[in-house]
Structure formats: structure tokens, C-alpha cells
N, C-alpha and C positions, 0 to 999 in steps of 0.2 A: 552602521549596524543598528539594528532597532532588540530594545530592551523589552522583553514583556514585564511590567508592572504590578501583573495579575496573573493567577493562574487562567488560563483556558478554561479549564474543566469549573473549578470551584468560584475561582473570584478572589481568593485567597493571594495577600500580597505578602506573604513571609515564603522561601525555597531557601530548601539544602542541597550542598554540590552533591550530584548523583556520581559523575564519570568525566572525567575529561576523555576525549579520542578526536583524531584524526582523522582530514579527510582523506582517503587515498587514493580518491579516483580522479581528482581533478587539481584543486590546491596546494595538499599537504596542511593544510593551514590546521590548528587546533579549533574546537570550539567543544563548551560545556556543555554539559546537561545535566539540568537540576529537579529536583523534585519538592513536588509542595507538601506544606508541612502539615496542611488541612487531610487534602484527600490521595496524596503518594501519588498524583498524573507527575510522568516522567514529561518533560519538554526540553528542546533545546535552547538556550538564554544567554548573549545575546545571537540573534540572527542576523544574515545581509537584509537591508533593507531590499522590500521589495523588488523596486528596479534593477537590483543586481543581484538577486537569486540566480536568475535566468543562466550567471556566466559558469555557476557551479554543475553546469549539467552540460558544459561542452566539453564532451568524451566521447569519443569513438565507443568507447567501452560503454556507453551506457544501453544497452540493448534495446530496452525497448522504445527508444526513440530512433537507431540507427537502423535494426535488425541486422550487424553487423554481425559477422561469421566468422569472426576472426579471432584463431586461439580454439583450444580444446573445451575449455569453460562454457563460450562462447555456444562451442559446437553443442553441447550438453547440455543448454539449457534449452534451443529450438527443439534438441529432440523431445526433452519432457516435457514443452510448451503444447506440444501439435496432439501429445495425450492426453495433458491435461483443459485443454479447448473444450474437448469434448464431454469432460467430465463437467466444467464449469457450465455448459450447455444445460447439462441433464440436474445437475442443482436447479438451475433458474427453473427450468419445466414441470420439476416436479413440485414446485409452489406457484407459480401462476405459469400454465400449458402453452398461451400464445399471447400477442398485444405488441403492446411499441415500448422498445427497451432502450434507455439511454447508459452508456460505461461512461461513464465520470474518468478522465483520463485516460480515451483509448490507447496513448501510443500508435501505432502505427496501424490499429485497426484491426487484429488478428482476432480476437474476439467477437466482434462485430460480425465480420465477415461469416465466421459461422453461423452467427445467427442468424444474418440475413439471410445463409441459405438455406436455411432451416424454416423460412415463412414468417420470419421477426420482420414487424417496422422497426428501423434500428438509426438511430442520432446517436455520435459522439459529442464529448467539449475535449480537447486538445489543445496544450498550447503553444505546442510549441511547433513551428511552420514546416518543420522539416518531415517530421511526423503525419501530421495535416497533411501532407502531400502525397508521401508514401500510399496511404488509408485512401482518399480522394481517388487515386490511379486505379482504387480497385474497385471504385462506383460504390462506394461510401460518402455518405454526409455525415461531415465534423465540421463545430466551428470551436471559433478557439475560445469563448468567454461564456459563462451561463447567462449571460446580458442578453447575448444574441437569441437567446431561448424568451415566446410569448408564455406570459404566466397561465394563459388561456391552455397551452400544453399540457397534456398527464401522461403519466406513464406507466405500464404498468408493473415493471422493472426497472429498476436504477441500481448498476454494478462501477463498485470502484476494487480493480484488481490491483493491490499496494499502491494506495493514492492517496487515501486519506492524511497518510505522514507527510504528505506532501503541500496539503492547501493549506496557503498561507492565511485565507478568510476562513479558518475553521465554523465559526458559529455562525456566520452567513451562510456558508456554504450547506450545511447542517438544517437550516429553516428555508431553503431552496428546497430542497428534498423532500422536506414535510409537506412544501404548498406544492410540489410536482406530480407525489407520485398519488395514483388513485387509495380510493381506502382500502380495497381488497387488495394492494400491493406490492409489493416486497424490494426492500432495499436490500443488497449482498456487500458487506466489505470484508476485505481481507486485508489483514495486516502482521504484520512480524508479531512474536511476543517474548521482550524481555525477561519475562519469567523462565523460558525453555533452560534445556539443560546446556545447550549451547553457548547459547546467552550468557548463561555465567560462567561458562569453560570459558571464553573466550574472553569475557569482561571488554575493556578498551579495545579490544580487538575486532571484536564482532562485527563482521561485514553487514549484519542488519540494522544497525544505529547510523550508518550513512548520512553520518553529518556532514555538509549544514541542510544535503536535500531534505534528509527527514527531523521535519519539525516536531514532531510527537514521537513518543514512544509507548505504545498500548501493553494490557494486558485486558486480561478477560473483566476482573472486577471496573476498570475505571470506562472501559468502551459500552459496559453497560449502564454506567449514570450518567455517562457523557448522551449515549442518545436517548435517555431518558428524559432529559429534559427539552425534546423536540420532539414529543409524544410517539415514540418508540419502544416496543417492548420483544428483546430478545426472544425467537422462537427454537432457535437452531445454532451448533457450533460444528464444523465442520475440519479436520487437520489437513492440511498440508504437506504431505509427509516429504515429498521432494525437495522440500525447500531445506529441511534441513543438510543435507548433503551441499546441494548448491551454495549456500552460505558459508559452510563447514571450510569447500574450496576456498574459497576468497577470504575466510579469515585465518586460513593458516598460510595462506600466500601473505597476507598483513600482517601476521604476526611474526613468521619466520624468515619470510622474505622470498620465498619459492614456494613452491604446492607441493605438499604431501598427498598425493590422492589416498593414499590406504590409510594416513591419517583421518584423511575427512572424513573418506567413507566410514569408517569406525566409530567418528563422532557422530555423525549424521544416523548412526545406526542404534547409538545408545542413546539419542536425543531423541528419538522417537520411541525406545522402547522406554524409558523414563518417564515418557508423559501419558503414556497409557492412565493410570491413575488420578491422576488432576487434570489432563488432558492441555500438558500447556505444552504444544507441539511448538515449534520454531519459530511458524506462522498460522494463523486460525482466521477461518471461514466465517464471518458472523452473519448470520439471517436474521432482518429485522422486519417486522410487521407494527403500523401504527395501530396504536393501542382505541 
């Protein structure tokens, strides 16, 4: 396991236990997440050491590494997936119209794919081989490390669709991006937000804390000092409204043991009308432009 000593975000070596929860997709295993006492960035502490992160994402169920169709859930998330492609499409175009776009963790390349047919130069990074291949079969280019990428490269979009809880080199990863992408051009991340009303319906439960995958856990105030310090200044936030139902599903199957669907839907339904006002949807769209 590897300890962070420091916060991510701040620098700050003093954290309070935020949550203990479960992994349920792969382990079972427990692990914490704590928050710093400076600046409230939520992280998970300790983590698998790198080399064995890799074994927590061997699921069938992980969807967008398998595109597995397997189960109702399953079914329900391809279908809002093939919707929302197109939505995610017309976000990027309506900040920069055309150019060469890199997705920071395509999965399996369904994103991409649209945009390549839409007149996009389009590179993935990927890492994991299975994935990589899927994407590949469909006359995509992905590699698996941002290594492989010449720093000579720009882009003029860079999309990470629920990735950023995931990179283990956050602040590397983070001034990659800065030296990548052009100055007129816009980074999109999307990520869960612990503040939603789900979030704390569901507390230890909540299928979006997806420990040990996800190493971070965002909200709107810390995602904006976090890229602020890689000269990035928020332009746009965008909700997610699907996600809270899909989520909703998988933590009332974690919490109860079975799916409630008129459960979830109910939750998924007040968790969206909740955040109307502060806008802290389940998961949020962030648009960033270097300052």
C-alpha cells in the first residue's frame, strides 16, 4: 500500500478520517478516505501501490473497459451512453468547433469514435490492453502512457470522461495538460461530486466513491484550486443528470443487497432536483480554459 504523506491538492500533512467504505466490485476489501485539515480535498489514504492497482479493475462489471452487456444496469447505461456521446460531442464544439482532441482514458474508445466521425483528429491514452484493443478494432489510435505522446504535440481539446479519480500521477498528469493543450484550448473533466444529495443519502455506500479505483474525490470548490494552480481558470459547469439514477442503482444494490429500481429512480430524481440551487449534481462537467 502506498501512504500519501501530503495532501494532493494543498501540501498539507495533517488528514481527518472522512469515511471508511468498501470495495464492491472487485475485493470487498475496506479502505479509507480522508480529508485535509488545510483545504477539505477528500482522497483515498492508504492506496495499492501502483503496480497493483491494475488488479482492482478486473471486473466484468467494469463497463467501460469491457463494454459488457451484461445485467439490466448494464443494459441502462449503454443506452444513456449512446445519448449522451452526442451531447458530450456538442459541449466540446461549442468551445473549440474543430482540431485534434485527446480523451485522457478513452475506455474502449466510444467517444473518440464520434468524434472522429464528426472530422476530429482524435488520440487516446489507455491503459489498460483490453480496452486498447476494443478502440484499435475500430480504427482509433490509443496508446497506453502519456510517455508515448511528443511534447512537440497540441491539442486543441483534452477530455477526461470520470478519469481524473483515477490517475495515480495526479499533479504530473495535471502539467501534461498545461504543456499539451493549445492556448485557445479547452480541457473538459467530469467527475462524481460528493457534495450531491445522493452522496450523502447514501454516505459508505455510494457507488461513486469506488474505492480503491477512485483516488480522489472532487467537489466543485477544490477542483477549482486544484487546476488553478496549472494555470487554469474555470469557464463552465455543466450537470450530469443521468448519472445520478445510475449511481443511485448500484448503491442501493450496495447498500441493501439487491436493486431497488423505484428506489433509485426516486433518489436519482430528488438528487437532481436538490441541486438545482448550488448545482452540486451527482457528477459535474467542468470546462477549463488556460488562463
Amino acid at each position: 500500500m502506498f501512504q500519501h504523506e501530503k495532501c494532493p491538492l494543498c501540501g498539507h500533512s495533517k488528514f481527518q478520517p472522512f469515511l471508511s467504505c468498501k470495495d464492491y466490485t472487485v475485493s470487498n476489501e475496506a479502505f479509507q478516505i480522508v480529508s485535509c485539515e488545510n483545504c477539505s480535498f477528500k482522497f483515498t489514504n492508504p492506496i495499492p501501490e501502483l503496480s497493483q492497482i491494475g488488479n482492482y479493475y478486473k471486473s466484468e462489471d467494469y463497463i467501460s473497459h469491457s463494454n459488457t452487456k451484461k445485467g439490466l444496469i448494464s443494459k441502462l447505461y449503454h443506452f444513456v451512453r449512446n445519448y449522451t456521446l452526442k451531447q458530450k460531442l456538442s459541449l466540446v464544439s461549442n468551445h473549440v468547433p474543430h482540431g485534434t482532441i485527446l480523451d485522457y482514458g478513452c475506455g474502449t474508445g466510444m467517444f473518440l469514435n464520434i468524434c472522429q466521425n464528426n472530422g476530429w483528429k482524435t488520440l487516446g491514452i489507455e491503459p489498460d490492453e483490453g480496452a486498447r484493443k476494443i478502440a484499435s478494432e475500430m480504427g482509433l489510435e490509443v496508446v497506453s502512457d502519456k510517455s508515448q505522446i511528443s511534447k512537440a504535440k497540441k491539442f486543441n481539446a483534452i477530455t477526461l470522461w470520470h478519469v481524473l479519480e483515477h490517475v495515480y500521477d495526479l499533479n504530473e498528469t495535471l502539467t501534461f495538460f498545461s504543456e499539451q493543450l493549445e492556448q485557445n484550448g479547452v480541457l473538459i473533466i467530469a467527475v462524481p461530486n460528493h457534495k450531491s444529495y445522493d452522496a450523502k443519502l447514501y454516505k459508505e455506500f455510494w457507488a461513486a466513491y469506488d474505492v480503491p479505483r477512485h483516488l480522489y474525490h472532487f467537489e466543485k470548490k477544490t477542483m477549482g484550486q486544484l487546476l488553478l494552480k496549472f494555470g487554469f481558470t474555470l469557464v463552465e459547469t455543466k450537470p450530469m443528470k443521468f448519472d445520478s439514477f445510475y449511481v443511485s442503482l448500484l448503491s442501493e444494490k450496495y447498500k441493501h443487497g439487491r436493486t431497488n429500481y423505484l428506489s433509485a429512480f426516486w433518489t436519482g430524481l430528488k438528487s437532481n432536483f436538490a441541486a438545482k440551487k448550488a448545482e452540486n449534481y451527482s457528477s459535474v462537467i467542468y470546462v477549463f480554459k488556460k488562463k
